[in-house]
N, C-alpha and C positions, 0 to 999 in steps of 0.2 A: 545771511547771504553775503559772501564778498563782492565788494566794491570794485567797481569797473575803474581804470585808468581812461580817460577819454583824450584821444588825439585827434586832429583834425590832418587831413592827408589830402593828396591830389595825385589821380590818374596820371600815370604817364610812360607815353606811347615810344619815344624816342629812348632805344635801349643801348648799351653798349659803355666802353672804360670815359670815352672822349663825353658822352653826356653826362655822366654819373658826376665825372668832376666840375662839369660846370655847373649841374648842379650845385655841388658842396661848395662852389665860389659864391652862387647865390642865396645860402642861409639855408638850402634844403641836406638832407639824407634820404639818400635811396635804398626801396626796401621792394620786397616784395611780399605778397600772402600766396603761402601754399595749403594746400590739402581743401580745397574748396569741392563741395559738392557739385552743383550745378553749373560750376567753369571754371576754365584753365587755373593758372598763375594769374593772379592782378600782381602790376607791377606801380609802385607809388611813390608819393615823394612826402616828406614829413617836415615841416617846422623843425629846424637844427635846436634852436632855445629850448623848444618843447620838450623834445624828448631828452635832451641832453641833461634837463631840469629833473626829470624822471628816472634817467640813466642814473645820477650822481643821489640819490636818496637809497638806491640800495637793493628796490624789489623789483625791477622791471621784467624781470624773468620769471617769478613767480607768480604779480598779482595778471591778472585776464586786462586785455584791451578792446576798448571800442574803438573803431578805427572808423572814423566820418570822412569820407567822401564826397562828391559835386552830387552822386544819384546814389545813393549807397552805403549801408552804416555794416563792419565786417569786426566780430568777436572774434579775438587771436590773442594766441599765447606768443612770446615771445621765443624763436628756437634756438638762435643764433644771432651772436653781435662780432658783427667783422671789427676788430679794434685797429686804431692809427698807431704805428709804432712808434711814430716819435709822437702826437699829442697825447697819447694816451684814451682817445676820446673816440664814438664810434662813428663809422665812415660809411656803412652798410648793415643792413637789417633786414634777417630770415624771420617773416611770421607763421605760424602756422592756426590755421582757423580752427575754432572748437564750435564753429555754428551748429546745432544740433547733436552734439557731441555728450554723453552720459559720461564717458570717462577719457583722461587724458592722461601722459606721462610728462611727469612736471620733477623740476630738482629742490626740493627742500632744504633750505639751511639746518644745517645742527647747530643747536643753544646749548651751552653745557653747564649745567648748575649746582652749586655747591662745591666748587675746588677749595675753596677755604676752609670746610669740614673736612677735607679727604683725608685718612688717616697717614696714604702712601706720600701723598704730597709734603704734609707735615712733616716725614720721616726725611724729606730731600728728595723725594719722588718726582719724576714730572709727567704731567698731561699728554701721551702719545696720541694725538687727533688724527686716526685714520680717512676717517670720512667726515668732510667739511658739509657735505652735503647728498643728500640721499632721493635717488630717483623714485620715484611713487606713482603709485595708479590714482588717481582718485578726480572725482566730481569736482568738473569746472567750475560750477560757482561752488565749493569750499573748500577753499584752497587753503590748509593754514600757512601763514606767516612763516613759521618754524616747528623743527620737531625738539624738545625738551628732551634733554637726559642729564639723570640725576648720578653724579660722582661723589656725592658725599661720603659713603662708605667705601669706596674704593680701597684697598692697600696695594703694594707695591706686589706687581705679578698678576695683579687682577686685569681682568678683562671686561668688557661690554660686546654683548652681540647684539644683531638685529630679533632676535628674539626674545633678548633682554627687556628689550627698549619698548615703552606704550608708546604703540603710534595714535594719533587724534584720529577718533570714529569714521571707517570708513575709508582708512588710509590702509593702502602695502604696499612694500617695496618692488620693484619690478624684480629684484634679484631675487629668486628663491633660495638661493643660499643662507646658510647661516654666518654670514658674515659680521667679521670684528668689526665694532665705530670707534675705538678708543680703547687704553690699556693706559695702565702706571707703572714708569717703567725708573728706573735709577740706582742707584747702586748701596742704596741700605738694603734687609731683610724682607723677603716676603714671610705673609701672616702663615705660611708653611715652616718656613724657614725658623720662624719664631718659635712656634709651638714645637717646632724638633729642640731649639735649644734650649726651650723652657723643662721640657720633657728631660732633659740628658742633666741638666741642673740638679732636678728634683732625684734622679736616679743617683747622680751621685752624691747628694745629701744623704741619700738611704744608707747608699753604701758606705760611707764617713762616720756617719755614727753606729751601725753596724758592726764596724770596723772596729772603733773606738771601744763598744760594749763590750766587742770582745776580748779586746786586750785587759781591760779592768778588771775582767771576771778571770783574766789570766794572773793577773798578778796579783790577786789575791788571795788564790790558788796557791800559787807559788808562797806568798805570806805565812798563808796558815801551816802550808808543810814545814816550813821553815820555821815556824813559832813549837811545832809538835816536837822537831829536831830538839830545838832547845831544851823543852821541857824534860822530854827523855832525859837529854843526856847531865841534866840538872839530879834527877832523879836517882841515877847510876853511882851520882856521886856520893851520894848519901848512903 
């Protein structure tokens, strides 16, 4: 079962751009939870340290939150982080609830493993990373971490689709498409490319020595008529 994020929150009633900042003067971020069953929009304020402790580790969009409140404990996914354009740091926060929730659409990191075996890479190839990350159906408490895809065999020209790729039990893409994650792409041979010019190699070795036999079988042709000429005319003399 995945592990819950646990944050402590507080209600609050006073909305609008002039509270939200005094807020963020006082150590809070303001957020709210949507998609609640049984009521509107909560609207709430969060410990800045907290989340921003949270924010900066990496998975705050992936792993589920418990969100504690003064009457009220609220499981949400994180949907949306208004970022600060000059701190870089967030200013606002969209939650969305999975209380009762069987299934959720959630963005997965791609992990991509084995570039240092890839044969296209080796060749000068490089890593075309289409999808950084991949929207999925899947059960709020298991959520994985990431989705794995293996590049080791790759060559240059190759491709990876979503239908390539083993998703973790019980994961699908929300895209039904068969969509690219990644290719190698650079400017040595592909394993096509190869196999033509290994193919054109060996054809004209054939033909080389082909070539070759037949000229030796010509001139000795030539030889022996030429050896017969003599004898004759050695013969005539006598």
């Amino acid at each position: 079962m995945v592990e819950y994020i646990t944050l402590n929150g507080s209600i609050r009633k006073d909305l609008g751009s002039s509270n939200a900042n005094r807020l963020r003067k006082e150590g809070l971020v303001p957020a709210v939870i949507y998609g609640l069953k049984d009521s509107e929009n909560v609207f709430i304020s969060l410990l800045k340290k907290d989340f921003y402790k949270e924010f900066l580790k990496g998975s705050i969009q992936i792993r589920p939150i418990e969100i504690k409140t003064e009457n009220k404990s609220y499981k949400v996914l994180t949907y949306q982080i208004d970022i600060d354009p000059v701190t870089d740091m967030p200013r606002h926060v969209d939650f969305m609830s999975i209380d009762g929730k069987n299934e959720v659409k959630v963005y997965i990191p791609v992990n991509f493993l084995g570039r240092e075996k890839s044969p296209g890479i080796k060749k000068g190839g490089f890593l075309n990373i289409l999808k950084r990350k991949i929207q999925c159906f899947c059960n709020p408490e298991s959520i994985p971490n990431k989705i794995d895809i293996d590049v080791s065999k790759m060559h240059i020209g190759s491709k990876i689709k979503i239908n390539d790729a083993k998703l973790p039990e019980n994961i699908k893409a929300t895209d039904k498409s068969n969509f690219d994650i990644c290719s190698i792409t650079g400017r040595g041979k592909s394993i096509e490319e190869e196999e033509a010019a290994a193919a054109a190699a060996t054809a004209a070795t054939t033909a080389a020595a082909t070539s070759g036999a037949t000229a030796t079988t010509t001139e000795a042709g030539a030889a022996a008529t030429e050896q017969k000429g003599a004898e004759k005319t050695e013969a005539n003399k006598k």
